[in-house]
C-alpha positions in Angstrom: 11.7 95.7 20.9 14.0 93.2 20.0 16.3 93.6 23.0 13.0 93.3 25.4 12.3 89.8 24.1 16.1 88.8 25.3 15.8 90.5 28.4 12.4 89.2 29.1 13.6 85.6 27.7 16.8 85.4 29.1 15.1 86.1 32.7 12.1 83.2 32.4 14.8 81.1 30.9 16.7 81.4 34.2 13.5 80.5 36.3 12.8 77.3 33.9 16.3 76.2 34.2 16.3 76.1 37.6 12.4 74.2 37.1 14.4 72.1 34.6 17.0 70.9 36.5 15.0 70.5 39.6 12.6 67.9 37.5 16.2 66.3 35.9 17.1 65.5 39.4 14.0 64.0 40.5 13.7 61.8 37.4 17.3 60.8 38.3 16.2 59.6 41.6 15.5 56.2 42.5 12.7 58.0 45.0 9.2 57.1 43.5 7.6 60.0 45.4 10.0 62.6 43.8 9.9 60.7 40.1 6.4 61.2 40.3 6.8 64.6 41.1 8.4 65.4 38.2 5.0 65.1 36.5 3.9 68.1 38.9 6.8 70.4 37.3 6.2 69.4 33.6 2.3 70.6 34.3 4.0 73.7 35.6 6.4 74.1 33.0 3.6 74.0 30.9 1.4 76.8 32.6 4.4 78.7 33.1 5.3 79.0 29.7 1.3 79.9 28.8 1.3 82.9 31.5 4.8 84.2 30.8 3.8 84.2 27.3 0.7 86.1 28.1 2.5 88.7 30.2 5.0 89.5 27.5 2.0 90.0 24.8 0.2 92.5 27.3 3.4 93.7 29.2 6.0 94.5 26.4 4.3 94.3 23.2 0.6 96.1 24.0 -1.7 93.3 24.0 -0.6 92.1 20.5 1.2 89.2 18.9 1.9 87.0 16.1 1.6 83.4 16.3 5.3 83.3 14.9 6.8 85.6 17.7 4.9 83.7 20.3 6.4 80.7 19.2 10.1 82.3 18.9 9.4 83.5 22.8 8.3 80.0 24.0 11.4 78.7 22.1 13.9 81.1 23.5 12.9 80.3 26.8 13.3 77.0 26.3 16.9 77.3 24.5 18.1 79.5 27.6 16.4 77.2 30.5 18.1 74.4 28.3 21.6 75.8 28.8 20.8 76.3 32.4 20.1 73.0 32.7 22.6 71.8 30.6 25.1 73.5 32.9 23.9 71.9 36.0 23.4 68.1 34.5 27.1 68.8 33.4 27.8 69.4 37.4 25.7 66.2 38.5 27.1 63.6 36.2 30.6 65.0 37.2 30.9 65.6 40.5 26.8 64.5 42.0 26.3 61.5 40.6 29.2 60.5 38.5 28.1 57.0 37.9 24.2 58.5 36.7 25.5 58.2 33.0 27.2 55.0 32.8 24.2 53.0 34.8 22.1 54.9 32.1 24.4 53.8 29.6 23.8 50.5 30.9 20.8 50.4 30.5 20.5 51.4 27.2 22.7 48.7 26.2 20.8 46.0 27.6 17.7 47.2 25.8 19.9 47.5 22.3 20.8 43.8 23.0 17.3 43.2 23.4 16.3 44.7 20.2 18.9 43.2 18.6 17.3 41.4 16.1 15.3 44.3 14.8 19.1 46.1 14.4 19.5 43.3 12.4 16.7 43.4 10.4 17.3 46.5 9.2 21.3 46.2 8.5 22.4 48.5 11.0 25.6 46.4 12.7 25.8 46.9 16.4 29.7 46.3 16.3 32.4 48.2 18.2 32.5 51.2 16.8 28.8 51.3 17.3 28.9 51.3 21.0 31.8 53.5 21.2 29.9 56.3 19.5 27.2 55.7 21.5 29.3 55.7 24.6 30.7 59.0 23.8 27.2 60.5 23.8 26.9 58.9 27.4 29.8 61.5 28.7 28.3 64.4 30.6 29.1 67.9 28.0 27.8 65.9 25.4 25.0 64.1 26.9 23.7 67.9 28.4 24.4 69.3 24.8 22.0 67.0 23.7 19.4 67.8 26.2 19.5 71.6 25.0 18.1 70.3 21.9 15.3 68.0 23.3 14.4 71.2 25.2 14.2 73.7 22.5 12.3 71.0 20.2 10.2 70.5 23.5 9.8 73.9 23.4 8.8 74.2 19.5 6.0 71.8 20.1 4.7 73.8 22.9 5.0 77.1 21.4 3.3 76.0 18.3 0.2 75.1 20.4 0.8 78.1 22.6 1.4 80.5 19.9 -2.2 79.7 18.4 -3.7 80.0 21.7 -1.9 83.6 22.9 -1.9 85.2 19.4 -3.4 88.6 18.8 -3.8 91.2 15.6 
């Protein structure tokens, strides 16, 4: 049983990763018609993880499940699509689109200076060692580490909605 939710995870995980990517690139794009797009294959993410969730109730466990194991499935996937994705962001930022993360890391800056004030309302200092930290996290293994955990807490929240949706005693 326990082996059967790996397998079964393991394989959507693959499918989402690719979905994953696929909406990482678009969103990357400075192509309005493919970042709007990526709105199309977050719906689809969405169903996706609703029907695959379904399947595995019916398929592999006999029509039943807990809200808690739903939840773990939803989650799984999401942890293995995250390290599918995490892999291929760690191929675009190196060799794709190498300068993706420091224009992004750009960005960010301009909107921390921006915002200073606020920073310094609240007696956090924005000195060096500041932005070197926060340049670090702007380097492409980290930067796709951190993605795999915006995905699996992506995929809690859904999970917790799907799992109330899909359960069965």
């Amino acid at each position: 049983m326990q082996t059967d939710i790996y397998k079964v995870t393991m394989r959507n995980g693959l499918f989402m990763g690719v979905l994953f990517s696929t909406n990482f690139m678009f969103s990357a794009s400075k192509n309005l018609v493919l970042m709007l797009l990526t709105y199309a294959i977050i719906a689809l993410i969405i169903w996706l993880s609703y029907k695959t969730t379904i399947n595995f109730r019916d398929k592999v466990l006999g029509g039943f499940i807990s809200y808690w194991k739903a939840v773990y499935f939803v989650i799984l996937t999401f942890f293995f699509a995250g390290i599918i994705s995490g892999l291929f962001k760690i191929i675009y930022t190196t060799y794709i689109n190498p300068e993706y993360l420091p224009q992004l890391f750009e960005e960010g800056i301009k909107q921390l200076e921006q915002n200073r004030a606020l920073f310094e309302s609240l007696n956090m200092p924005m000195d060096e060692n500041y932005y070197e930290q926060l340049e670090r996290q702007f380097r492409p293994a980290p930067y796709s580490f951190q993605t795999i955990w915006a995905n699996m807490l992506a995929g809690l929240a859904l999970g917790l909605i799907i799992g109330a949706v899909v359960r069965k005693k």
